[in-house]
NURO-884277 format. One record per atom (N, C-alpha, C, O): residue number from 1; atom name; x, y, z; residue in one letter. Coordinates in steps of 0.1 Angstrom, whole numbers, plus 2048, in hexadecimal, padded with zeros to 3 digits. Last residue first. Layout:
BEGIN
(NUM; CA; (X; Y; Z); A)
...
END
This chain:
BEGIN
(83; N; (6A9; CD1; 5D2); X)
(83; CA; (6AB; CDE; 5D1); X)
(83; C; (6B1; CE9; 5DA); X)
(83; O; (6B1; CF5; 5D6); X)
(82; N; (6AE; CB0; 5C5); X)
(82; CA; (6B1; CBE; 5D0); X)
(82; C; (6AD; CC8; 5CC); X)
(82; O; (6AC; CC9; 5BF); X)
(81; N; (69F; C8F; 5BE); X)
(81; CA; (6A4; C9E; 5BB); X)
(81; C; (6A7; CA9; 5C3); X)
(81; O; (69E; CAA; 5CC); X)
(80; N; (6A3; C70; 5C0); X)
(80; CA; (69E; C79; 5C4); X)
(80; C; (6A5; C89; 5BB); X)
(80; O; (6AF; C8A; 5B4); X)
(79; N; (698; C55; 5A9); X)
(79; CA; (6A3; C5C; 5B1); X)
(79; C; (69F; C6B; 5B2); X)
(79; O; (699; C71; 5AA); X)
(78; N; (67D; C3B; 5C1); X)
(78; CA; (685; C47; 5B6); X)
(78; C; (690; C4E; 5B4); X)
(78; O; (696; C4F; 5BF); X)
(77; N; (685; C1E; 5D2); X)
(77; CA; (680; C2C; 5D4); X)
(77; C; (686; C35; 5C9); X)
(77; O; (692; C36; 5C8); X)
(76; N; (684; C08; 5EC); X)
(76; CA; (682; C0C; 5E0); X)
(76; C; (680; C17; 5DD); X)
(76; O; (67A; C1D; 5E5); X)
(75; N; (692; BF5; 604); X)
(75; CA; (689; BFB; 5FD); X)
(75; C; (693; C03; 5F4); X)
(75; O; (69F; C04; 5F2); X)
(74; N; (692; BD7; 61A); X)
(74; CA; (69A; BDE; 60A); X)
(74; C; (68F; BEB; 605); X)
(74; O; (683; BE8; 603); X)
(73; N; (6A0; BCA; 638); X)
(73; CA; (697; BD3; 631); X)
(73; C; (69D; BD5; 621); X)
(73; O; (6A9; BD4; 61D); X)
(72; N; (6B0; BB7; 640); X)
(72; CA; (6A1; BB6; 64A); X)
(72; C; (69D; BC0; 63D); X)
(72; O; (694; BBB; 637); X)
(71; N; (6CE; BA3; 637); X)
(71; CA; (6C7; BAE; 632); X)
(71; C; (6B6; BB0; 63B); X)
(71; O; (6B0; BA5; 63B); X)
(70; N; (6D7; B8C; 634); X)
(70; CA; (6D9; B8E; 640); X)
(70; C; (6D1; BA2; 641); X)
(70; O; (6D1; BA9; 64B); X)
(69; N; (6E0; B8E; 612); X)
(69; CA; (6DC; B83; 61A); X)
(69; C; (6DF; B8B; 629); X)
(69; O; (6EB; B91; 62A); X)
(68; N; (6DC; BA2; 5FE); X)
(68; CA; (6D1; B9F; 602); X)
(68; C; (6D5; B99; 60E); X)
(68; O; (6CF; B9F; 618); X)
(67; N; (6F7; BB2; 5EB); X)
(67; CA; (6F2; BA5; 5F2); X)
(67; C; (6E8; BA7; 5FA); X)
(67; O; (6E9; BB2; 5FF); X)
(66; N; (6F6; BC5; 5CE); X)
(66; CA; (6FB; BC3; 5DE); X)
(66; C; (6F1; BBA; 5E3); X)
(66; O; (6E5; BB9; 5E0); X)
(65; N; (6F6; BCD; 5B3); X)
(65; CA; (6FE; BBC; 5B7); X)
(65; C; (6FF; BC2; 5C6); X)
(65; O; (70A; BC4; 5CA); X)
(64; N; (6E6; BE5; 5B2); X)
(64; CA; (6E3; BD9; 5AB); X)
(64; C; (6E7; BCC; 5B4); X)
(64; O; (6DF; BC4; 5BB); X)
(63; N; (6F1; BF7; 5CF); X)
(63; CA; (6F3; BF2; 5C3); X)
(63; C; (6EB; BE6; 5BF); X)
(63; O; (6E9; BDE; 5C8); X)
(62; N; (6E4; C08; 5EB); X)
(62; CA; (6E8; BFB; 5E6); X)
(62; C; (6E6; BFD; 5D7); X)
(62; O; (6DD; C04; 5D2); X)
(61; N; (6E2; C1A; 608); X)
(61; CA; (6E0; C19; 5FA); X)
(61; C; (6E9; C0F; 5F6); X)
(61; O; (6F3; C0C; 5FD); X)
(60; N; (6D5; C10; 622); X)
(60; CA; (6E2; C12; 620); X)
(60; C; (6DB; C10; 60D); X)
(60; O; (6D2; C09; 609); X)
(59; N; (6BF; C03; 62E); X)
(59; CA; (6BD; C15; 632); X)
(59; C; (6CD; C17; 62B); X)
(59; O; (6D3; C21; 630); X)
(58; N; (6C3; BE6; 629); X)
(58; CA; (6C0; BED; 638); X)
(58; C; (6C5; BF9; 637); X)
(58; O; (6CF; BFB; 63E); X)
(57; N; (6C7; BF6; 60B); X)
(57; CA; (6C6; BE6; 60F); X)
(57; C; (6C9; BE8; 623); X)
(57; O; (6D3; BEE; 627); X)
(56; N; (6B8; C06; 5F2); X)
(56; CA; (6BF; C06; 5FE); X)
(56; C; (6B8; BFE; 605); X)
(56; O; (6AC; BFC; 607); X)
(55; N; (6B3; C10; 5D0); X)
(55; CA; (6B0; C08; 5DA); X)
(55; C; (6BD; C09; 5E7); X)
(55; O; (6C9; C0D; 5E6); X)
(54; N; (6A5; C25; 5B6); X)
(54; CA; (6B0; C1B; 5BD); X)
(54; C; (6AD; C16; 5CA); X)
(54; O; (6A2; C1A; 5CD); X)
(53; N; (69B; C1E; 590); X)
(53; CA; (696; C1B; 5A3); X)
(53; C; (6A5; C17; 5A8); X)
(53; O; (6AD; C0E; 5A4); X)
(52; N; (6A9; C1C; 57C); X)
(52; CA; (6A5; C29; 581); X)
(52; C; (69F; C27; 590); X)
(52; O; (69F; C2F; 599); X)
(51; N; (6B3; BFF; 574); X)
(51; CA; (6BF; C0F; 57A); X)
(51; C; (6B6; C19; 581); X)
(51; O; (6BB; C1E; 58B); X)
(50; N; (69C; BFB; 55A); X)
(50; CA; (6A9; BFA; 564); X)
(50; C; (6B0; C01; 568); X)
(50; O; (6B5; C0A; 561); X)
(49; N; (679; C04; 55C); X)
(49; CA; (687; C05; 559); X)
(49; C; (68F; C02; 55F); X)
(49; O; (68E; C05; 56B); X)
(48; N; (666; BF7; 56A); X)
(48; CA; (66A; BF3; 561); X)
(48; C; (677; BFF; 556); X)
(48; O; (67B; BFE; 54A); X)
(47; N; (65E; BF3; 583); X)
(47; CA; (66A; BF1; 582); X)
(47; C; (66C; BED; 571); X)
(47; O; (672; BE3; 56D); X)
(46; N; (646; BF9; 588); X)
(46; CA; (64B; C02; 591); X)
(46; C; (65A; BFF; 589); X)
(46; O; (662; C08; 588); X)
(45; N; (639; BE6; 573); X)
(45; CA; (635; BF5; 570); X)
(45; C; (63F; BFB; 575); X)
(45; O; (645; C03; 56D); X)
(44; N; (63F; BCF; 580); X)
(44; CA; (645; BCF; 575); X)
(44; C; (648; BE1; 571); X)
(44; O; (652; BE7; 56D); X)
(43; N; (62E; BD1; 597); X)
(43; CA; (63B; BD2; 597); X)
(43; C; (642; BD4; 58F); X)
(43; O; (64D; BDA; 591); X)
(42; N; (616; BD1; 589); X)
(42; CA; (617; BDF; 592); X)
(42; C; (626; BDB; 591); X)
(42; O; (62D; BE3; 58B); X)
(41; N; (61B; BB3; 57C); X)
(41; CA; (615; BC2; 576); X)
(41; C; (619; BCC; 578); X)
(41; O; (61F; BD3; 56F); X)
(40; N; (628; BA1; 590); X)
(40; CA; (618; BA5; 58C); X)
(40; C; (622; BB5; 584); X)
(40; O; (62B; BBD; 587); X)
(39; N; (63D; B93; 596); X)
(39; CA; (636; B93; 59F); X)
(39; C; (628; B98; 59B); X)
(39; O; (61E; B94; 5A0); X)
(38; N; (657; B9D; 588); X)
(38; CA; (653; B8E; 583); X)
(38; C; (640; B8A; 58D); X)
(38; O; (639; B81; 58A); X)
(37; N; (663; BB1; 598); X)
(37; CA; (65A; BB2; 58B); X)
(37; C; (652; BAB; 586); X)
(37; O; (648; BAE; 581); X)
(36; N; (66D; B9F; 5AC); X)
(36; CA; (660; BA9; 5AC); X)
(36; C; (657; BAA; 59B); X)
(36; O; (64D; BA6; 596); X)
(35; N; (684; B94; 59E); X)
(35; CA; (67B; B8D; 5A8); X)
(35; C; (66C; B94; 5A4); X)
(35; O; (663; B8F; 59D); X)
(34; N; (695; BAC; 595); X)
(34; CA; (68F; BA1; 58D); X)
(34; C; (681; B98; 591); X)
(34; O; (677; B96; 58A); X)
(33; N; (696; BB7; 5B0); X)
(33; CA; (68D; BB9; 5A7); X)
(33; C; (688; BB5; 59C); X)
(33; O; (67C; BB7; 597); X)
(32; N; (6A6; BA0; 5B7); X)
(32; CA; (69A; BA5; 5C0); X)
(32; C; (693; BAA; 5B5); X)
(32; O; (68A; BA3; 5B0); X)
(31; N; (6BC; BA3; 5A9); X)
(31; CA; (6B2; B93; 5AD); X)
(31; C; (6A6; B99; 5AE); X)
(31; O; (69C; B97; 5A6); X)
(30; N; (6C5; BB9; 5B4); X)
(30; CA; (6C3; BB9; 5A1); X)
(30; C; (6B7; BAB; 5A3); X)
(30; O; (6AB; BAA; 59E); X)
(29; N; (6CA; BB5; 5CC); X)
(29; CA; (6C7; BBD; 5C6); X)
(29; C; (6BF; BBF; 5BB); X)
(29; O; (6B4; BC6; 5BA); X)
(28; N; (6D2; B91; 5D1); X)
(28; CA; (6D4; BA1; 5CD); X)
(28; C; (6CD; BA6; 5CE); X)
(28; O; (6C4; BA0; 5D2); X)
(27; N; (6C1; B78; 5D1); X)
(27; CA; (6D0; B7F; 5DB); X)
(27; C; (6D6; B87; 5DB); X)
(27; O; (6DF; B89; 5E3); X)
(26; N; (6AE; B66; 5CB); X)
(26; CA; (6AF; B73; 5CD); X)
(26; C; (6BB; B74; 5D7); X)
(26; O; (6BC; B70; 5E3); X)
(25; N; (6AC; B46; 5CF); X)
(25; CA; (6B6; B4A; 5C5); X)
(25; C; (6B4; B5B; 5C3); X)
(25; O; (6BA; B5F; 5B8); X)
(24; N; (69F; B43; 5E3); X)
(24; CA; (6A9; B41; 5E6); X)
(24; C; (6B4; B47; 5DA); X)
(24; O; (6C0; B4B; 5DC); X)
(23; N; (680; B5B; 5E5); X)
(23; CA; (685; B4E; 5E1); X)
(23; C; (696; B4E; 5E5); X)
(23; O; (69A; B59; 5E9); X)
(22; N; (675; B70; 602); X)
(22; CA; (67D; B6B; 5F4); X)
(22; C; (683; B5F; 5F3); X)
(22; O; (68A; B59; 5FC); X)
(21; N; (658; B72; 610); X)
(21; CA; (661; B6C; 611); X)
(21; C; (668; B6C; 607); X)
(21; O; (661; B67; 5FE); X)
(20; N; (650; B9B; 61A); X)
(20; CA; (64E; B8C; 60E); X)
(20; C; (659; B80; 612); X)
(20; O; (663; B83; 618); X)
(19; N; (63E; BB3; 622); X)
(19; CA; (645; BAD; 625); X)
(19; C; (641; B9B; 61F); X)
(19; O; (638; B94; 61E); X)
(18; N; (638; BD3; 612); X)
(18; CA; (634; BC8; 617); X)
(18; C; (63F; BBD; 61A); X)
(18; O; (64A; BBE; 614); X)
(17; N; (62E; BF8; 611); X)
(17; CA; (639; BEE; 613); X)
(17; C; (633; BDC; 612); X)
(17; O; (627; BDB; 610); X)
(16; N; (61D; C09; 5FE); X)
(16; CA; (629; C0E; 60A); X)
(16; C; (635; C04; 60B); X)
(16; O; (641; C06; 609); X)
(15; N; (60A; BF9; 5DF); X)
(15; CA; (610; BFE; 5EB); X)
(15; C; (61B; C00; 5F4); X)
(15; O; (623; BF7; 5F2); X)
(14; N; (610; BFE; 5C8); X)
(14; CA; (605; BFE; 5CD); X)
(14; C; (601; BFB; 5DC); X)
(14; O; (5F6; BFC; 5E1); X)
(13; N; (61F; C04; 5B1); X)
(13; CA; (61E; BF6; 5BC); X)
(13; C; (614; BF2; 5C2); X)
(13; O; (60F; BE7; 5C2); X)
(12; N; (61E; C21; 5AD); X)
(12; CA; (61F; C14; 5A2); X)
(12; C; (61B; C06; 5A6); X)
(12; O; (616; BFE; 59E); X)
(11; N; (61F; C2A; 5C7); X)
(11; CA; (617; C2C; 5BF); X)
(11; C; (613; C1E; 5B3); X)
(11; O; (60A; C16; 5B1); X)
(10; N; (640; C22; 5CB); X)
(10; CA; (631; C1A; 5D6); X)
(10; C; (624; C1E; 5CE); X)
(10; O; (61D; C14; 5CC); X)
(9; N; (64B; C2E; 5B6); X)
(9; CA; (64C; C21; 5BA); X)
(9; C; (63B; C1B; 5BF); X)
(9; O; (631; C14; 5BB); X)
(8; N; (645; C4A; 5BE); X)
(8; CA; (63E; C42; 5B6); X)
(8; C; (640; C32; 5B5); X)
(8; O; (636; C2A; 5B3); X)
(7; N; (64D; C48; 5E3); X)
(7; CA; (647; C4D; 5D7); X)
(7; C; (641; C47; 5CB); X)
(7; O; (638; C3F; 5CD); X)
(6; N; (658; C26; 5EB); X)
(6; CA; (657; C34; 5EE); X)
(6; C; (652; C3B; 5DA); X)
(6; O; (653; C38; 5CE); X)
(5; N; (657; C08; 5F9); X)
(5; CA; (656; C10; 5F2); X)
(5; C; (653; C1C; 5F5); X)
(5; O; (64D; C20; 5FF); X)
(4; N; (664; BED; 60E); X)
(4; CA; (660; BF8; 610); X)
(4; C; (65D; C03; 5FC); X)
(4; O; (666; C00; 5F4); X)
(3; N; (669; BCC; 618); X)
(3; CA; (669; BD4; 60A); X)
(3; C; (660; BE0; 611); X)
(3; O; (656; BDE; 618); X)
(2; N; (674; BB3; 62D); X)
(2; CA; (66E; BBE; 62C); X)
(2; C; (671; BC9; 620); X)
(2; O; (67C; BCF; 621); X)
(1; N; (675; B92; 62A); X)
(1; CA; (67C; B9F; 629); X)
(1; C; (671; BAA; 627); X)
(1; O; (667; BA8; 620); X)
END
């Protein structure tokens, strides 16, 4: 699956995007980042509060509990601001 980051996210990470195999028992959302975090350090850093990174699952914003399976992309990304 392909993981993309954005802004500080990717900063904290350390980088843009990369592409990973996920274990069987990642099937959310919430998996995934549990997943990541569990990965080193930088991921823990990017995600260590809950809720505040959101995520969109092929280019469609996604909740915590949305399904992964049949999914090509997930990224990551702050919540943004307007002006």
């Amino acid at each position: 699956m392909k993981l993309v980051y954005f802004a500080w996210v990717r900063e904290r990470i350390g980088r843009p995007e990369e592409t990973l195999d996920l274990p069987p028992e990642v099937t959310t959302v919430a998996d995934l980042v549990t997943w990541l975090k569990g990965r080193g350090e930088e991921y823990a850093y990017a995600f260590e509060t809950e809720g505040v990174v959101r995520a969109a699952v092929d280019r469609v914003h996604a909740k915590p509990e949305t399904v992964l399976a049949g999914a090509s992309e997930v990224a990551f990304f702050p919540p943004m601001t307007g002006g």
